[in-house]
Every structure is written in C-alpha cells, then in structure tokens.
KEKE-3310 file (N, C-alpha, C; in steps of 0.2 Angstrom, whole numbers, plus 5000, padded with zeros to 4 digits):
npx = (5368:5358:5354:5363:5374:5391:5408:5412:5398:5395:5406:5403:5389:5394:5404:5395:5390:5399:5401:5389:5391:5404:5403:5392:5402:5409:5400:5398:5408:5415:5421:5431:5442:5435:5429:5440:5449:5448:5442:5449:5447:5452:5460:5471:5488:5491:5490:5493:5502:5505:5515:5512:5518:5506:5498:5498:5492:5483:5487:5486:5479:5480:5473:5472:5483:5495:5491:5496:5511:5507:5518:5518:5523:5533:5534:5535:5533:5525:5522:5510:5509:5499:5499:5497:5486:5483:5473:5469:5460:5460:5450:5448:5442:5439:5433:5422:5416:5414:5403:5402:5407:5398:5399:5412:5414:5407:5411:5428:5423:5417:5429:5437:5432:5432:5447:5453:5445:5450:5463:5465:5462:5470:5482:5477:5475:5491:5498:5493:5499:5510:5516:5525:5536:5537:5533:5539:5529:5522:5530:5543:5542:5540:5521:5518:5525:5534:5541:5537:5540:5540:5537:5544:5543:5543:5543:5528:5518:5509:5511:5508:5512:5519:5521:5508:5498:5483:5474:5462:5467:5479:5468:5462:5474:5476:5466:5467:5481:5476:5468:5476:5482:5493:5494:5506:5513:5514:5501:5486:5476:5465:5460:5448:5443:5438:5436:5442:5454:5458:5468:5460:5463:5460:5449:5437:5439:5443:5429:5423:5430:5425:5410:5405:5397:5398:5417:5426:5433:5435:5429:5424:5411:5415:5412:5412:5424:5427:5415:5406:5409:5403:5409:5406:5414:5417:5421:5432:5437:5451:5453:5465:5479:5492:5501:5500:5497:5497:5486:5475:5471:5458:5456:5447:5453:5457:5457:5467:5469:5470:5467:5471:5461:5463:5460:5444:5442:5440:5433:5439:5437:5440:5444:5452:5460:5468:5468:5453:5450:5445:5448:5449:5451:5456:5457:5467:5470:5478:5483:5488:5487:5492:5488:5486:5494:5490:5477:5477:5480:5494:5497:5512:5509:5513:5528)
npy = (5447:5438:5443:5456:5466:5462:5464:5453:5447:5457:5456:5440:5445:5455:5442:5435:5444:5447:5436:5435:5447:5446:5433:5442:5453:5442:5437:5449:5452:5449:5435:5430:5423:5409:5409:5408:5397:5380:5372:5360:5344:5335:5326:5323:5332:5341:5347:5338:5336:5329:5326:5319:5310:5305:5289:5293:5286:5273:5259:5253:5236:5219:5204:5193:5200:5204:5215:5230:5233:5248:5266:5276:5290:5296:5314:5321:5327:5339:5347:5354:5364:5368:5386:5396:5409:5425:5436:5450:5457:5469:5471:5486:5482:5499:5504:5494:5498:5513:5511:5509:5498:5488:5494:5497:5482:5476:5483:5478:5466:5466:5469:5459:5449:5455:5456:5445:5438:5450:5445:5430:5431:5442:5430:5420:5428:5432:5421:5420:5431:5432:5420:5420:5420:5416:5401:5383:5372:5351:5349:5356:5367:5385:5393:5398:5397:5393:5382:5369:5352:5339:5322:5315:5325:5342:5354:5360:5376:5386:5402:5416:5416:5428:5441:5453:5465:5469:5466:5464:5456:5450:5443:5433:5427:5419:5410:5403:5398:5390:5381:5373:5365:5354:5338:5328:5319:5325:5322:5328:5337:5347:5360:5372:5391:5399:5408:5426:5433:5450:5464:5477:5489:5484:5484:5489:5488:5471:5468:5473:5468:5456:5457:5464:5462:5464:5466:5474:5489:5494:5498:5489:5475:5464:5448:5446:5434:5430:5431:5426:5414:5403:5402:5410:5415:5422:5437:5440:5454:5456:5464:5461:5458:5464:5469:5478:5476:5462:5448:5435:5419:5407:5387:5373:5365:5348:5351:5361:5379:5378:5377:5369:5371:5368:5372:5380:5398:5407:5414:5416:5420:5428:5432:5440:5438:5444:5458:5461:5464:5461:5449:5448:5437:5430:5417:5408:5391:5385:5384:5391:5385:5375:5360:5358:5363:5369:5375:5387:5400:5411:5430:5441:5453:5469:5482)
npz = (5883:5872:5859:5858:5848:5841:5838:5832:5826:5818:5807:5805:5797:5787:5782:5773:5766:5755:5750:5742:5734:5727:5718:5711:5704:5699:5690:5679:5673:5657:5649:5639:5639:5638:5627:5616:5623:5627:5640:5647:5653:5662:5674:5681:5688:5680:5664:5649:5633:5618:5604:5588:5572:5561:5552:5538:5522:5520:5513:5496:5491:5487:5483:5496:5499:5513:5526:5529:5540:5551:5554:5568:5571:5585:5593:5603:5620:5630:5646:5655:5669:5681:5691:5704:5709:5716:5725:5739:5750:5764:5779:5794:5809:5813:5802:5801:5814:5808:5802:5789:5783:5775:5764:5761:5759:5749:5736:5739:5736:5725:5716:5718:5711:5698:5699:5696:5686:5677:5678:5673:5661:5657:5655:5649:5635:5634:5629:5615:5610:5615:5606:5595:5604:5614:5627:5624:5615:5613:5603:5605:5599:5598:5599:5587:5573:5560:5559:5565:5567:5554:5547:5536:5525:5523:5535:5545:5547:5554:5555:5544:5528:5524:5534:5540:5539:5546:5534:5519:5509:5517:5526:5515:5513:5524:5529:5517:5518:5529:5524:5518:5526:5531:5538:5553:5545:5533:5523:5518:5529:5532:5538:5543:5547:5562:5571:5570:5578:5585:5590:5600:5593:5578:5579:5571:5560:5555:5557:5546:5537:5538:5539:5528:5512:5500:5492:5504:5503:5491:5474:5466:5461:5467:5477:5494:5498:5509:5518:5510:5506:5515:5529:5541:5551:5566:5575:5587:5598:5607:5622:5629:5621:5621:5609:5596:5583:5579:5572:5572:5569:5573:5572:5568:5575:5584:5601:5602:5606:5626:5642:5658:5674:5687:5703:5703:5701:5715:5733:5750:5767:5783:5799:5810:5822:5831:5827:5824:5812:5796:5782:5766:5753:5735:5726:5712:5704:5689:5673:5654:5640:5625:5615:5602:5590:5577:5582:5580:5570:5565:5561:5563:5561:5557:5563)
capx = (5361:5360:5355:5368:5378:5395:5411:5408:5393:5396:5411:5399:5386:5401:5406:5388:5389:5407:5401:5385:5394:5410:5399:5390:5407:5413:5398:5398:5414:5416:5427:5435:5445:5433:5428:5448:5452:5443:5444:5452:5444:5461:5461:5478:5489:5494:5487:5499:5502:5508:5516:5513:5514:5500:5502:5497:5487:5481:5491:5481:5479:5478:5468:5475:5488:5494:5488:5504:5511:5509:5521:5517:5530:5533:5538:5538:5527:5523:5518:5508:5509:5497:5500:5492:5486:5478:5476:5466:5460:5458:5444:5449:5437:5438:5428:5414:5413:5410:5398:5404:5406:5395:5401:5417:5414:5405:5416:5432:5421:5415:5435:5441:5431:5436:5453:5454:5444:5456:5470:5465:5460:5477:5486:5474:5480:5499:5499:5491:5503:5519:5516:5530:5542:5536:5535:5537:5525:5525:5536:5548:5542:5534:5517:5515:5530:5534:5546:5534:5543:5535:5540:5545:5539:5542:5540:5523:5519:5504:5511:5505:5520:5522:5520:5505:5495:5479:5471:5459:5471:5482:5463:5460:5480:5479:5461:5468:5485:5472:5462:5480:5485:5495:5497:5511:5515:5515:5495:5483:5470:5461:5457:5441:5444:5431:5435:5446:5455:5463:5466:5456:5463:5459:5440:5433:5441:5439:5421:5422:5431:5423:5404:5403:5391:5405:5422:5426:5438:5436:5425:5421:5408:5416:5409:5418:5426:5427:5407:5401:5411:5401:5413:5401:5417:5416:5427:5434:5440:5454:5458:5473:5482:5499:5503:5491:5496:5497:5482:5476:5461:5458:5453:5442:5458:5454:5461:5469:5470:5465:5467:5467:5457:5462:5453:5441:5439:5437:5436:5439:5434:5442:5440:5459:5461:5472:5464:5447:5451:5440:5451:5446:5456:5452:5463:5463:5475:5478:5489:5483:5492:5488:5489:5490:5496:5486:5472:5477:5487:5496:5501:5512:5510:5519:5529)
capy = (5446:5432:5449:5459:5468:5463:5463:5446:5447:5461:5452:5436:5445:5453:5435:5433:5451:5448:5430:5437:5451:5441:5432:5446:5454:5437:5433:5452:5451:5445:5428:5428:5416:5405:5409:5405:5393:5376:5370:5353:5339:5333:5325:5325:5338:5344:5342:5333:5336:5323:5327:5312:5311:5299:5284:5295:5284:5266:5253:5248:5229:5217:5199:5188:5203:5205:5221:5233:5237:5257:5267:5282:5294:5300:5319:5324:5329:5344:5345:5362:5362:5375:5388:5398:5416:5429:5445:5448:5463:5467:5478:5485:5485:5504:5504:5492:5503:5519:5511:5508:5491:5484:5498:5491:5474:5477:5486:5474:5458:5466:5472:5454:5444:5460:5455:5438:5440:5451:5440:5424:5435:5444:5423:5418:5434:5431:5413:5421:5439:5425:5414:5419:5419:5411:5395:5380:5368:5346:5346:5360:5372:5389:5388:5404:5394:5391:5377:5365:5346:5335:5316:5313:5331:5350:5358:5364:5382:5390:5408:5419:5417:5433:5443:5455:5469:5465:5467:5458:5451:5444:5436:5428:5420:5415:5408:5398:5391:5383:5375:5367:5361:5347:5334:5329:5317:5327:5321:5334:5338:5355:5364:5378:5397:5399:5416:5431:5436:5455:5469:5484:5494:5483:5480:5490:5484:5467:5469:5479:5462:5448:5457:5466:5456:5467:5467:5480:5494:5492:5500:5484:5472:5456:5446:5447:5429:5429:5431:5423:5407:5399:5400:5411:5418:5427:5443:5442:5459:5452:5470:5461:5458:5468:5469:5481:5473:5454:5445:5428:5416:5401:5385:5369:5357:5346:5352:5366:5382:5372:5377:5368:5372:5364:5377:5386:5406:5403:5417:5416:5426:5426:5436:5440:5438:5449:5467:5461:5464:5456:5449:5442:5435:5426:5412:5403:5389:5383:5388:5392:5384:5372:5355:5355:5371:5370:5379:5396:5404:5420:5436:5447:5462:5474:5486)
capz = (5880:5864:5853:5857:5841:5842:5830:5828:5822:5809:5803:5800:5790:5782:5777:5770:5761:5751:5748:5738:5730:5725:5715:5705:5701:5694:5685:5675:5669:5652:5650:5632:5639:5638:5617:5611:5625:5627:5647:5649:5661:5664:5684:5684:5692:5677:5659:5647:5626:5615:5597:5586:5567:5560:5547:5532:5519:5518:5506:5490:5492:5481:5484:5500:5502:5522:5528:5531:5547:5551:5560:5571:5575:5593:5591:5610:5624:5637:5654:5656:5677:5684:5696:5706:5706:5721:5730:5746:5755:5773:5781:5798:5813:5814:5795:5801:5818:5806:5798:5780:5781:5771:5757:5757:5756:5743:5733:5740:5733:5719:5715:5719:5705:5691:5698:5695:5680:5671:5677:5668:5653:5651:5655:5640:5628:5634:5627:5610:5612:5615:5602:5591:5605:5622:5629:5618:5614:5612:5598:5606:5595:5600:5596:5582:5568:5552:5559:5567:5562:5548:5547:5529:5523:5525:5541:5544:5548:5556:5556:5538:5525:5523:5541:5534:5545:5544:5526:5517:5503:5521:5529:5514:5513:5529:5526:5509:5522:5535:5520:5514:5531:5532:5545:5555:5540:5526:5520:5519:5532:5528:5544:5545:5551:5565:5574:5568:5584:5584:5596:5598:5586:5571:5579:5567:5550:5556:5557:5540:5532:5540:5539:5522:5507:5493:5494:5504:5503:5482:5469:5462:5463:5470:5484:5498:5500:5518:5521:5506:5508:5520:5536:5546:5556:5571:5576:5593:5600:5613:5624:5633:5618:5621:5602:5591:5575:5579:5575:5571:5568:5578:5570:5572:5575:5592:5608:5602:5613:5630:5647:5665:5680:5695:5706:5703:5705:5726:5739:5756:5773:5788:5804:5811:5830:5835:5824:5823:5804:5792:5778:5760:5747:5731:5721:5705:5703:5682:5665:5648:5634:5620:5614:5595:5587:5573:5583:5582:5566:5566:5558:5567:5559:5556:5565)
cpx = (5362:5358:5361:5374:5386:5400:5412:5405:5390:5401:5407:5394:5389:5402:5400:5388:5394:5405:5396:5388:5399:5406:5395:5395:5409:5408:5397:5403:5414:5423:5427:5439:5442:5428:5434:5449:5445:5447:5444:5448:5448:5459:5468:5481:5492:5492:5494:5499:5507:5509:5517:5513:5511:5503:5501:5492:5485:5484:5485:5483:5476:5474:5474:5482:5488:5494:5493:5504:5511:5512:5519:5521:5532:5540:5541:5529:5528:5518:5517:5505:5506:5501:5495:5493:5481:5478:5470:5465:5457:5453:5446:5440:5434:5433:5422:5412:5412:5405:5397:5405:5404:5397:5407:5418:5413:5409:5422:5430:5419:5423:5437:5439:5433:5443:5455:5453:5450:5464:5469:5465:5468:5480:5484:5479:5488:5501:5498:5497:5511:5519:5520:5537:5544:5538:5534:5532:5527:5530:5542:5546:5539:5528:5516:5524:5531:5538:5544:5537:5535:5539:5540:5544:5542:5539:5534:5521:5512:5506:5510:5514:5523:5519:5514:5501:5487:5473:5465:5461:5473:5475:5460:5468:5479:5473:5463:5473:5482:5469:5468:5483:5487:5496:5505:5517:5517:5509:5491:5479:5470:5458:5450:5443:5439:5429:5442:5447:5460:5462:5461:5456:5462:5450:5435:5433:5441:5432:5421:5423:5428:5414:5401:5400:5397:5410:5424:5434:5437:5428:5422:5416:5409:5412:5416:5420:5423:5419:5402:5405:5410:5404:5411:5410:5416:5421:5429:5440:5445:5457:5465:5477:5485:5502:5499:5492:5496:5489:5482:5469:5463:5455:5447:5446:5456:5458:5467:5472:5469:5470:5464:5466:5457:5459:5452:5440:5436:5439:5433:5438:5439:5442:5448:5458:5462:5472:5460:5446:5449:5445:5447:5448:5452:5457:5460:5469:5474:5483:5485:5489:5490:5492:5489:5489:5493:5477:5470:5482:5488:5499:5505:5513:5513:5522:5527)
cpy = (5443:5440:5455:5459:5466:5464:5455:5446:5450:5459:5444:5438:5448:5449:5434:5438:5449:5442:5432:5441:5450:5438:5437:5450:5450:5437:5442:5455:5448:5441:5428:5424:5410:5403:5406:5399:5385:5374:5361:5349:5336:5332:5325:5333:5344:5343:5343:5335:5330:5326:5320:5314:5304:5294:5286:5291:5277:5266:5251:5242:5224:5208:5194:5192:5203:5213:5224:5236:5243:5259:5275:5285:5297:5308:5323:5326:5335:5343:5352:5359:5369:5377:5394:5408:5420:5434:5442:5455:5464:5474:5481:5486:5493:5506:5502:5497:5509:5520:5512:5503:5488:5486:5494:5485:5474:5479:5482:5468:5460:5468:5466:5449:5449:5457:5448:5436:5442:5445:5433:5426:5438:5438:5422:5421:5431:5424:5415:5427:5437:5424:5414:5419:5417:5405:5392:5373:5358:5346:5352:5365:5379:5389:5392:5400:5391:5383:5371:5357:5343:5328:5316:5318:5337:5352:5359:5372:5381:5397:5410:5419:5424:5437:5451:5460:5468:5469:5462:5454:5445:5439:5431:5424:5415:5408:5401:5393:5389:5380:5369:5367:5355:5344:5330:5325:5318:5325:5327:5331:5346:5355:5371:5384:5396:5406:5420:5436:5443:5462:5474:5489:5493:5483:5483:5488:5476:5464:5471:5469:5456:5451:5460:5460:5456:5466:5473:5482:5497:5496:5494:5481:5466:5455:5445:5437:5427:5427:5427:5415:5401:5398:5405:5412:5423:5433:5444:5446:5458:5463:5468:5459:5464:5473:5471:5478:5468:5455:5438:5425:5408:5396:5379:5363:5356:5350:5355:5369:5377:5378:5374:5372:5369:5366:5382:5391:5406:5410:5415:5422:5424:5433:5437:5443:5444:5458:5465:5462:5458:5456:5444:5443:5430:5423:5409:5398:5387:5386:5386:5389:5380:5365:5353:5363:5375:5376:5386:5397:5412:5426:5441:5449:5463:5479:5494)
cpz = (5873:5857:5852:5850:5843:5836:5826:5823:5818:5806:5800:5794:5786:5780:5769:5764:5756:5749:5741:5732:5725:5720:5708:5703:5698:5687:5679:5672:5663:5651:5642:5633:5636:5628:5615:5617:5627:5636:5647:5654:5661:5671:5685:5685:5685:5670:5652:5637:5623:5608:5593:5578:5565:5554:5541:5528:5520:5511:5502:5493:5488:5484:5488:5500:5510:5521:5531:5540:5544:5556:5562:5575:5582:5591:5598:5613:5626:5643:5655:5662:5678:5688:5699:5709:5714:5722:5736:5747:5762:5775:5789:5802:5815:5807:5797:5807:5816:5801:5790:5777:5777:5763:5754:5754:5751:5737:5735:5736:5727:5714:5714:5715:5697:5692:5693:5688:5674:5672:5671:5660:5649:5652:5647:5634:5630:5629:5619:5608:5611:5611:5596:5594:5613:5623:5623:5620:5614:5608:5599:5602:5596:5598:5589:5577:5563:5551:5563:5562:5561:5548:5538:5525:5527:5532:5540:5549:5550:5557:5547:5532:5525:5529:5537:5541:5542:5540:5525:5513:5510:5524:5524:5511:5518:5529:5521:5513:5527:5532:5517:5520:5530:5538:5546:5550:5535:5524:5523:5525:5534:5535:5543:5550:5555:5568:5573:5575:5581:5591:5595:5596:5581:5573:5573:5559:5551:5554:5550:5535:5533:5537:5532:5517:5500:5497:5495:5505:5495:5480:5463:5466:5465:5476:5488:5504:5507:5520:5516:5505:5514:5527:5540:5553:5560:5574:5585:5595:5608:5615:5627:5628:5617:5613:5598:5583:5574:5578:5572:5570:5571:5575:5573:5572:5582:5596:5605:5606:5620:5637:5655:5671:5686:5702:5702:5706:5712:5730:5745:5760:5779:5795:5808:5818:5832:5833:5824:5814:5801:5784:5773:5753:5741:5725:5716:5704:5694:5678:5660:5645:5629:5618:5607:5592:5582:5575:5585:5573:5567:5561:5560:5567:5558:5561:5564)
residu = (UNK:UNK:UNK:UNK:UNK:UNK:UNK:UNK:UNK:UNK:UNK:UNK:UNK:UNK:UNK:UNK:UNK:UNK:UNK:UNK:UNK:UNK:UNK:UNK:UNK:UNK:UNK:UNK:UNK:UNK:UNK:UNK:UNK:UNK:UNK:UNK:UNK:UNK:UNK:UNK:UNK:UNK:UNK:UNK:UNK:UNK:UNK:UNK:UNK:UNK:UNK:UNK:UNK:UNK:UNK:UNK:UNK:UNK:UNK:UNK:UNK:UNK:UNK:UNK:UNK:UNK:UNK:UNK:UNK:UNK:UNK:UNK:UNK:UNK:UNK:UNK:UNK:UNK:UNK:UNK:UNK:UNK:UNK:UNK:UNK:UNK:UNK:UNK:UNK:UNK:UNK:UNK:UNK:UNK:UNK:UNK:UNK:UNK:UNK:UNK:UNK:UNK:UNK:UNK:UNK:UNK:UNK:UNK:UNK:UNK:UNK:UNK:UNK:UNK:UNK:UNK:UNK:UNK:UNK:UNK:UNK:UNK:UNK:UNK:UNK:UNK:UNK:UNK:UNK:UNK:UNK:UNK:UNK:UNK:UNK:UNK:UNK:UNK:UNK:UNK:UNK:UNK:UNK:UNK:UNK:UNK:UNK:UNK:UNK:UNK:UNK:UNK:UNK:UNK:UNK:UNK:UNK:UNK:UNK:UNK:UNK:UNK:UNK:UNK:UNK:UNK:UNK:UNK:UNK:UNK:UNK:UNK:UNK:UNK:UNK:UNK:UNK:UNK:UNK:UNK:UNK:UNK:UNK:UNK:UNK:UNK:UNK:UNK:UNK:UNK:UNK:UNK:UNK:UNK:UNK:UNK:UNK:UNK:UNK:UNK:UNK:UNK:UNK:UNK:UNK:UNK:UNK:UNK:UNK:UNK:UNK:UNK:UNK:UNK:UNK:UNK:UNK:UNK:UNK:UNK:UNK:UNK:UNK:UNK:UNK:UNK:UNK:UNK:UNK:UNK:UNK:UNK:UNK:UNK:UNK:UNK:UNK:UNK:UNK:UNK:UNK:UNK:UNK:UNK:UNK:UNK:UNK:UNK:UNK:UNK:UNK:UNK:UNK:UNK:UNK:UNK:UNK:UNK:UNK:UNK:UNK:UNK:UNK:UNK:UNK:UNK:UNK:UNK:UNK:UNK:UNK:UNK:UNK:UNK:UNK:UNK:UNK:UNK:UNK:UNK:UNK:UNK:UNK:UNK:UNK:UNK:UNK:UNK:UNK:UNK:UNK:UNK:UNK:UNK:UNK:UNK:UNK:UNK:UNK:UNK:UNK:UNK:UNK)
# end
C-alpha cells in the first residue's frame, strides 16, 4: 500500500525533523567568535599572513630632486591551514518504534549545533587564552609579546609593560600603549581600543570601569578617562577563557584577529542499512588565528 508507515518513512521525516531543529539550536547560541574575530574571504585552502615592515616617512625634496627609492622589509609569513571538527549521533530503530523519535531528534539536533557552537567559541578563546605562549605568528613571534621585531627600531610589544590584574590605572596604561603604537618601522601609527575582552570573573568591574561617568572606586571627582574619552568601548565577557585573570582589549588595526571558514557549520542525516539506525553528525572545517598582532593587546594578570 503507497501509504503504508514504514521505517523508512519515519527515518525521512526524521531527516526533515533534525534538519529544522539543527538549525534552531545553531541560530540560539551566541557567537562571540564572531565580535573579536573578523571572518576571512580567503578561496584558498588555507589563509596566509605576511609580516612586512613599511617605508617609514617621505623624503623632503628639493626642486628637480629624484624622488628616493623606498625599501620594504620582508619579516616572514604564516599559513594558518584549517582543520576540521565533528560529532555525530545515532538514534536506533528500536527508539523510533517506541515512539520517541521525534523527541530525540530534537534534542540530538538541537545538542549538535550547541556542540559546534561551543566548539569554535572555545578555538576562538584558545587563540586569545594562548597568546602569551601558543602558536607563533608571521614574524615567528607568539601573538601576546613584547618581542615583536622592528626594522631599525626597538621591538614592538602588544603585551602591558607591566603584567597587571585588571584595575583602572592598568586599562588606562594599556589604553595610553595602543595610542603610542609603533609600526613595523619604528614610525608612529596610534591604534584605537574598541572592546575590553575579560573572563567572567572580572565581568563586573569591567562594566564598573568602562561604564561609570566618575572615576570609579575613588572619592574624588575625576572623570573617568575610559568613558569620557570618546572610545565608546565595549566589554566583552569571553566564558571560554581558561585564565581568570588574563585579559585584553582588541584594537582597530586591519585584519587582526581573523578566522577562515572553509565549511560551514553542516549537518548530515543518514539512514544505516544494516540497524535501521538513523545517524546525524555535524562538521565545521577552519582555524582561528590572526594576521597582524597588533589587534589584540594583553595583560596576563596575575597569579
């Protein structure tokens, strides 16, 4: 009979059930990834960092002078090669024939985009959580250091001179060394705090530093630099951040944090021959890393 129930046919609407569901689990997860890291359009397999330092200034010039060569340093590359990430779960045919099916799925598909979810979220944090002693970066350097090479000029540093747990005095040091940035040559270019990343145990004195109108903690009437200086930062509470006293502030230097995407958050359905087992996994292929250092500084606390 062409109406006849079988397990086919509640393993397709199955398919149809886990595909819906799958989807509203992904989309009610919140992605901090995607606040600190900026997502690459990179078509290659792999997306690529360049460390260069720049030609510094322009030569005064005087009437029917020749206009000077400039030379641009090559410091080094990186090749941040994705990889790839999944789980899966399998429903047996004795579930759909006690009639719970659709529960599971539900809960299976709505389980497999939180997985995914938290997965890219703690990669992101890891990259930030590392960054005084993980991978290294173009210029071989890890990314959170004080020893970032300079062509002609002093190292340059994105970590807080002095390692500081997070105060108001250290958010307006680190503040003051993103405004005296130097580029890879030793000439100025002044960077912009944008977002005050910290774990969830500083979230509330964060808030406390970044939001107050006075300078808080004090009995005086100062304004409170941070909010009255026009830099309208934002406080993002990272929970996958491993390190409760690391934190940091993310700037407006280009392609910074970055991360590529070569697939997309994808799940699959399948229908297993020989159990009747309805099986459903869900991949992400990519890697979080970054392309100029400068767009993250750090503090690592304190012990």
């Amino acid at each position: 009979m062409s109406n006849l129930i079988t397990s086919s046919t509640i393993a397709r609407a199955l398919e149809k059930l886990s595909g819906k569901f799958f989807g509203l689990g992904l989309k009610e997860a919140p992605k901090l990834y995607d606040v600190l890291f900026s997502k690459t359009d990179s078509e290659s397999v792999f997306f690529h960092a360049t460390q260069l330092a720049g030609a510094g200034f322009a030569t005064k010039l005087g009437p029917g002078e020749i206009v000077p060569n400039k030379t641009v340093f090559y410091q080094g590359d990186k090749a941040w090669v994705p990889d790839i990430y999944g789980g899966r779960f399998e429903i047996t045919r004795a579930a759909m024939e006690d009639a719970i099916a659709v529960n599971i799925a539900e809960l299976c598909a709505t389980e497999l985009a939180r997985m995914m979810t938290r997965t890219l979220e703690q990669l992101a944090a890891n990259v930030i959580t590392n960054s005084t002693t993980g991978t290294t970066g173009a210029d071989g350097i890890v990314l959170a250091s004080a020893s970032h090479p300079a062509v002609g000029a002093a190292n340059n540093s994105n970590l807080l001179s002095t390692a500081s747990a997070l105060v108001l005095s250290a958010v307006e040091d680190m503040i003051t060394q993103i405004m005296e940035n130097k580029a890879n040559d030793g000439s100025p270019a002044p960077l912009k705090p944008q977002k005050l990343v910290v774990h969830p145990g500083n979230a509330v004195l964060a808030n406390r530093i970044v939001k107050s109108i006075q300078r808080p903690g004090t009995n005086f009437n100062d304004v409170n630099v941070v909010k009255d200086f026009g830099l309208s930062m934002d406080v993002v509470v990272d929970t996958f951040l491993t390190n409760s006293s690391l934190w940091g502030m993310t700037t407006d230097a280009p392609e910074g944090l970055m991360y590529l995407e070569r697939r997309a958050v994808d799940i699959g359905r399948d229908n297993a021959f020989d159990t009747d087992n309805v099986k459903m996994k869900a991949t992400w292929r990519g890697v979080f890393g970054w392309k100029e250092w400068r767009g993250i500084y750090i503090s690592a606390g304190t012990s």
